[in-house]
N, C-alpha and C positions, 0 to 999 in steps of 0.2 A: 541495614543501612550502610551505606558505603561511607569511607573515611573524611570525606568533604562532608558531607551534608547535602549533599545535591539532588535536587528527586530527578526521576525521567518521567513524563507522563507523555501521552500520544491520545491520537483518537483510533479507533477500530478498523480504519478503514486502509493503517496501516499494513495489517495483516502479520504484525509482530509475531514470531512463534508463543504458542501459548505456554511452552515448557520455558522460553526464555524469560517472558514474562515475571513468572511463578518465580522462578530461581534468584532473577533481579527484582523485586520487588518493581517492575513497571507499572508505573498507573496508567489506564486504560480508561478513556471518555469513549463510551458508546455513544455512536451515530443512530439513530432511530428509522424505524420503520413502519408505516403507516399504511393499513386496512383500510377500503373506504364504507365498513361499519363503523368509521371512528377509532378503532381500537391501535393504538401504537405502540410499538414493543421496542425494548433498548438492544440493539445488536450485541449475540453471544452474550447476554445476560439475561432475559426474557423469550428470545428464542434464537435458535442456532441455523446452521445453514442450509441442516438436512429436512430442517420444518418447514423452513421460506420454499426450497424445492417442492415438496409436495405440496404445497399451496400455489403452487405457480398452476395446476392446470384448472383451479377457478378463480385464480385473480394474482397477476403483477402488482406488488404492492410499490409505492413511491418511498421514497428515502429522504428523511431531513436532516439537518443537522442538531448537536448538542444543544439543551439550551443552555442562556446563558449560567444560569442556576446550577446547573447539574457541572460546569465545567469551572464556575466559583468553588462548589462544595471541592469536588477533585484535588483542585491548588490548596485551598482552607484543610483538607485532611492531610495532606502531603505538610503543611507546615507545622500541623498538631501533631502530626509523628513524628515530629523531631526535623525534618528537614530544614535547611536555614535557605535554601536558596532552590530554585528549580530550573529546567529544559521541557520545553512541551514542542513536540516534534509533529508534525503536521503534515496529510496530503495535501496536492494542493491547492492555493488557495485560489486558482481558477477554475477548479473543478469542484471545489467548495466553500462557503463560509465562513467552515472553524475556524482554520484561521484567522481572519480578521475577530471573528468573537473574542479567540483567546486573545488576541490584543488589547481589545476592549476591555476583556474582564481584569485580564492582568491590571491594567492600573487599579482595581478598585482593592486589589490586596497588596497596598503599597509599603508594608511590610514582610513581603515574601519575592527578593526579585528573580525577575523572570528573562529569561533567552527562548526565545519563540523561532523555528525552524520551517521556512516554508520548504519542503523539498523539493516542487514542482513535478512531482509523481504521485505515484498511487502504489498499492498494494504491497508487493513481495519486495519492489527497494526501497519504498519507503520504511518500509519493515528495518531492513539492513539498515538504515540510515541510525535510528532506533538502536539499534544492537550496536552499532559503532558509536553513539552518543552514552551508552551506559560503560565500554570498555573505557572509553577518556574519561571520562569522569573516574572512574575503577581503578585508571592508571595513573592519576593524580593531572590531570590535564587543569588548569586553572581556569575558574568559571571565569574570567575574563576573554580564556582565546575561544573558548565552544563554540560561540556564532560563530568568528569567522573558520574556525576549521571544519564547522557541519553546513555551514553553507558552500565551502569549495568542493566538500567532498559532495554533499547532493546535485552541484555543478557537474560532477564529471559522472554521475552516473547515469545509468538508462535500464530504461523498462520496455518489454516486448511484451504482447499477447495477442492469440488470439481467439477465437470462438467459432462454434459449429453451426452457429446459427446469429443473424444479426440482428434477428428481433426484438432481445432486451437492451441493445444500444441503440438502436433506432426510438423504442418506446417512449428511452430514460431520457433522450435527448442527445442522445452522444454523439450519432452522426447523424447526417442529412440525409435526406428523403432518396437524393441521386444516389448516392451511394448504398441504401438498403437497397433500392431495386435493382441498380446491375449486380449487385451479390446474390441476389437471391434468384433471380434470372440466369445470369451465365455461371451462378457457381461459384463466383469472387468472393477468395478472405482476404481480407483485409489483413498484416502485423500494425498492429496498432501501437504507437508509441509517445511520451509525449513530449511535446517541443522545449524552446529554451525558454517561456515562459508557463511552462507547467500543461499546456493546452494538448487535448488529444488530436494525433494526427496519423496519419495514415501511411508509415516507413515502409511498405513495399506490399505489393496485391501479387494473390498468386491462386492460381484454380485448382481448387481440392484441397480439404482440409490437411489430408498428408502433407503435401507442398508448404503447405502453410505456415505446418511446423518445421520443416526444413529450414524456410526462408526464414525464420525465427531464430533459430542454430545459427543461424548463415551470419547473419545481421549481433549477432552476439558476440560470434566467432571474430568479424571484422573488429569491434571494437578493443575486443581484447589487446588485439594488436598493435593498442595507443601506448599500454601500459606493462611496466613489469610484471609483477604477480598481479593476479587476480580474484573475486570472489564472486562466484556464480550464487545467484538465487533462482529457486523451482518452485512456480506454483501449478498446483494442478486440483482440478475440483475430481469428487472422486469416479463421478463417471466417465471421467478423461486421463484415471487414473496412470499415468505412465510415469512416474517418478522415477523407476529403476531404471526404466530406458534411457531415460533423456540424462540422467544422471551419468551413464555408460556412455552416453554419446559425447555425452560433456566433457568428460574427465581423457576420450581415448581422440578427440577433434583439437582438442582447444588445449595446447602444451604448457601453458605457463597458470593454471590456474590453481590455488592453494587450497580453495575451500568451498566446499557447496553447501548452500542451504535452503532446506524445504520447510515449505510453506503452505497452507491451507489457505482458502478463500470466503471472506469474512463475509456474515448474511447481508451486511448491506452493500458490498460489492457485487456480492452474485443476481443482486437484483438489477445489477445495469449488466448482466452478464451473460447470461443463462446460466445452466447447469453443465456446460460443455466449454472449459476453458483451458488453455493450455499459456502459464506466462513466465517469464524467465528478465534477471535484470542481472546488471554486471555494475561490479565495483570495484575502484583500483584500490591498491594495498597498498 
């Protein structure tokens, strides 16, 4: 327990490293995932990412959110551990629910208060957002400025990715009909990123997956150049494994950057994703 009393909690879909987790005591609300035998399982705690894969070639399963239940007990165990106050960090809340829930739920624990974090992203920077709300707290940041300093910072960051195939974004809902077909047709990837209200959008199309990830580099690389130091995040699922490459490419392209961090991709992201992803987000220092 850190010297405040402040919890971190998040939902899963942050993709929080799980060794930071473990180290920080972060609490973690799984997103769930849903069989239509009925059966639903709590992401990375009932099954992992590499189970959702092998299930994927007799059935795409759907993804929902926390209930409300599961993400009361979350905040009610975090206060019985001694915490006096909490941060629940969030993808976001146009891309899902949580959000709004933990608002909701929050007021019913009106003795535990809460600072609620929309980031307007997903995955590997919402993650970083995560990792930089547990250092201020860590570094005596007073639970007074957390919002507005985790809100500027999830302001100026961004997320890139893309995928080998656009069929589990198409399924999940993520893009439009047009746009699965001229990708899947002429070969178009999309770098997918997401806007300034959290919403996925389509930051540059390029033919062939290679390209794809260049223009991903590319689009990082420009950002960078907003800010002094830097922090690069790497996700990659593992049959897209190139962590060491992109990592190489990062550190010998992009001159002012201080710190990389890699990241896995959480079962109920990979269900809007396929098993072929490659995403990288940047964050200023």
């Amino acid at each position: 327990m850190n010297s405040q009393r402040i919890a971190v909690l998040t939902d899963s879909g942050t993709n929080t490293p799980e060794d930071f987790v473990r180290a920080h005591d972060v609490r973690v609300v799984p997103l769930l995932i849903n069989y239509k035998d009925g059966s639903t399982y709590r992401s990375g705690v009932d099954i992992t990412t590499d189970e959702v894969i092998r299930r994927f070639e007799h059935e795409i399963p759907s993804t929902s959110l926390p209930s409300p239940e599961q993400i009361k007990q979350a905040i009610e165990q975090a206060r019985d551990d001694g915490y006096s106050c909490g941060v629940f960090v969030t993808i976001s809340a146009t891309l899902s629910a949580t959000n709004q829930t933990v608002h909701m739920v929050s007021r019913l624990v009106d003795d535990f208060p809460m600072v609620i974090i929309d980031t307007k992203s997903i995955g590997v920077v919402a993650g970083m957002v995560v990792m930089q709300a547990v250092h201020m707290v860590e570094d005596g940041v007073p639970f007074g400025e957390l919002e507005a300093r985790l809100n500027d910072l999830s302001e100026k960051s961004d997320v890139f990715f893309t995928t080998k195939t656009l069929e589990y974004l198409y399924k999940g809902g993520r893009i439009n009909a047009m746009t699965y077909r001229l990708g899947s047709v002429l070969n178009i990837k999309p770098v997918i990123t997401c806007d300034e209200q959290g919403r996925y959008v389509v930051a540059r199309k390029s033919r062939g997956w290679n390209r794809a990830i260049n223009a991903e580099l590319k689009l990082v690389h420009e950002r960078a150049q907003r800010f002094g130091k830097v922090r690069i995040g790497i996700c990659c699922t593992d049959s897209a494994n190139l962590f060491d490459q992109l990592e190489d490419r990062v550190r010998s392209e992009i001159d002012n950057v201080a710190e990389v961090i890699r990241s896995g991709l959480s079962a109920d992201l990979i269900v809007h994703t396929g098993p072929e992803l490659v995403g990288m987000g940047i964050q200023p220092i």
